[in-house]
C-alpha positions in Angstrom: 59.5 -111.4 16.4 58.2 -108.9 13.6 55.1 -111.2 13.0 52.2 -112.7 14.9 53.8 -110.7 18.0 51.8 -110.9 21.1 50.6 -107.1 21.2 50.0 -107.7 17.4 47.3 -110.8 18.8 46.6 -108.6 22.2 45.1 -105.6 19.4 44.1 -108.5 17.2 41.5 -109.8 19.7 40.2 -106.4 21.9 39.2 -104.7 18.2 38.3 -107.9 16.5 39.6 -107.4 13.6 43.1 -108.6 12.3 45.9 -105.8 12.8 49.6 -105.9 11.9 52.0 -103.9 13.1 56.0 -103.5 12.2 58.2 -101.3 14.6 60.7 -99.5 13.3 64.5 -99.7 15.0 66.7 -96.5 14.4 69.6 -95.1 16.8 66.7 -93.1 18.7 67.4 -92.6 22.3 64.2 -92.0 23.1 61.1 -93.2 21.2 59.0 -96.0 19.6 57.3 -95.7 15.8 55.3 -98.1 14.9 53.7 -98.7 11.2 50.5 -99.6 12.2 48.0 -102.2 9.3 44.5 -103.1 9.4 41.7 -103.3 7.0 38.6 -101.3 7.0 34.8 -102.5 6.6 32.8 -100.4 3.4 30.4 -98.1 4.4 26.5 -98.5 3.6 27.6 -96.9 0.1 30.2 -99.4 -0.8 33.0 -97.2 -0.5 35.9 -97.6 2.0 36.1 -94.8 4.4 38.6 -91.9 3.3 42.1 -90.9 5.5 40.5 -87.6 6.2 37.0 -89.8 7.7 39.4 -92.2 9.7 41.5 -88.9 11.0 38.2 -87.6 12.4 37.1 -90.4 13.8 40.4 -90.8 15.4 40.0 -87.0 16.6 37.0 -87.0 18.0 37.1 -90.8 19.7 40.4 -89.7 21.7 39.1 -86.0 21.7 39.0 -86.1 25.9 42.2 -88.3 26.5 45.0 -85.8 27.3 47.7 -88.2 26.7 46.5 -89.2 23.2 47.3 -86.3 20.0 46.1 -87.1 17.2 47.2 -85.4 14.1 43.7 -84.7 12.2 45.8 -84.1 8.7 46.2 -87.3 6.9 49.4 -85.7 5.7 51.1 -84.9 8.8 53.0 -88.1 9.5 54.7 -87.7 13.0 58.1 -88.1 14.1 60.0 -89.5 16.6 61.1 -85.5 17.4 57.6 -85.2 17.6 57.5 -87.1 21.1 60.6 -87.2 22.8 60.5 -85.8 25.9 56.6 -86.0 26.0 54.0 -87.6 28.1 51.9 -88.6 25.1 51.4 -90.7 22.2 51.3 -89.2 18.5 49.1 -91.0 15.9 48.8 -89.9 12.9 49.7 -90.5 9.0 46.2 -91.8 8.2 46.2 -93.1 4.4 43.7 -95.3 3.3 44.3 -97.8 0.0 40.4 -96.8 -1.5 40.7 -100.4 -3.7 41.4 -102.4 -0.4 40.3 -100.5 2.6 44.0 -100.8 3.9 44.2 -98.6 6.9 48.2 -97.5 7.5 48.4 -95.2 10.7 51.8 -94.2 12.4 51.5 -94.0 16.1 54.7 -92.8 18.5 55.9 -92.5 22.1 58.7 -91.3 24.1 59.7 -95.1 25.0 61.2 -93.4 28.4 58.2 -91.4 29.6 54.6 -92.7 28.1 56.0 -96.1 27.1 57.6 -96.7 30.8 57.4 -94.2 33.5 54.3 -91.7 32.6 52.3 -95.1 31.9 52.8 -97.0 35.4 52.1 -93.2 37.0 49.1 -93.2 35.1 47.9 -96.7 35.9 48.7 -96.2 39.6 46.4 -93.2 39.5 43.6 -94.6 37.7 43.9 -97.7 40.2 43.5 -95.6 43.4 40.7 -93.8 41.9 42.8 -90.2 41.4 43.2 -87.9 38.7 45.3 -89.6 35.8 47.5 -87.4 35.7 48.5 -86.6 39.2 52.1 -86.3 39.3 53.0 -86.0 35.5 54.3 -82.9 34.7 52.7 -80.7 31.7 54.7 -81.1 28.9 55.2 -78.4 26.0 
């Protein structure tokens, strides 16, 4: 369904706090974009954190994970383009609604490689304890 779907409640319950989520079907052969909605807490002075803030915090959280980019400028929205063909996930598009503390990120993945066959080669290496990327091939 395109509410209250189970990664929606999966996301919902690991961060606890309420996300939405709305994934967008196009005649892509290869990817997934999702429109990704959740709602920020103020800072100490009141004020909702800023795109750029949430961009860095974004950059510097997934800063080690090599199968993670993260576009640091709120106004680089990614594109399907952007992944196909890739081992990673984009995320990226960070805007921020300063009157509600809506957070709207875009996240992507080649559907065919990180969304199926780099993630269970991934998985499998983290399981037996090797390096997570053992087998998957560098990607430009």
């Amino acid at each position: 369904t395109l509410t209250n779907h189970i990664h929606e409640r999966e996301a919902t319950r690991h961060l606890g706090s309420q996300i939405a989520f709305m994934p967008h079907v196009a005649p892509f052969f290869q990817g997934i974009s999702l429109t990704i909605t959740l709602y920020l807490e103020r800072k100490e002075n009141g004020e909702f954190p800023t795109a750029e803030e949430v961009a860095e915090y974004y950059g510097e959280y997934y800063k080690d994970e090599p199968l993670i980019q993260v576009n640091l400028d709120p106004k680089d929205i990614p594109n399907v383009r952007d992944v196909m063909f890739k081992h990673h996930v984009v995320v990226g598009g960070f805007n921020v609604d300063p009157k509600t503390g809506r957070l709207v990120v875009i996240s992507l993945i080649d559907n065919l490689l990180k969304g199926a066959a780099t993630q269970a080669l991934q998985n499998i290496n983290i399981a037996l304890g090797v390096d997570e990327l053992c087998g998957i091939r560098e990607s430009s």
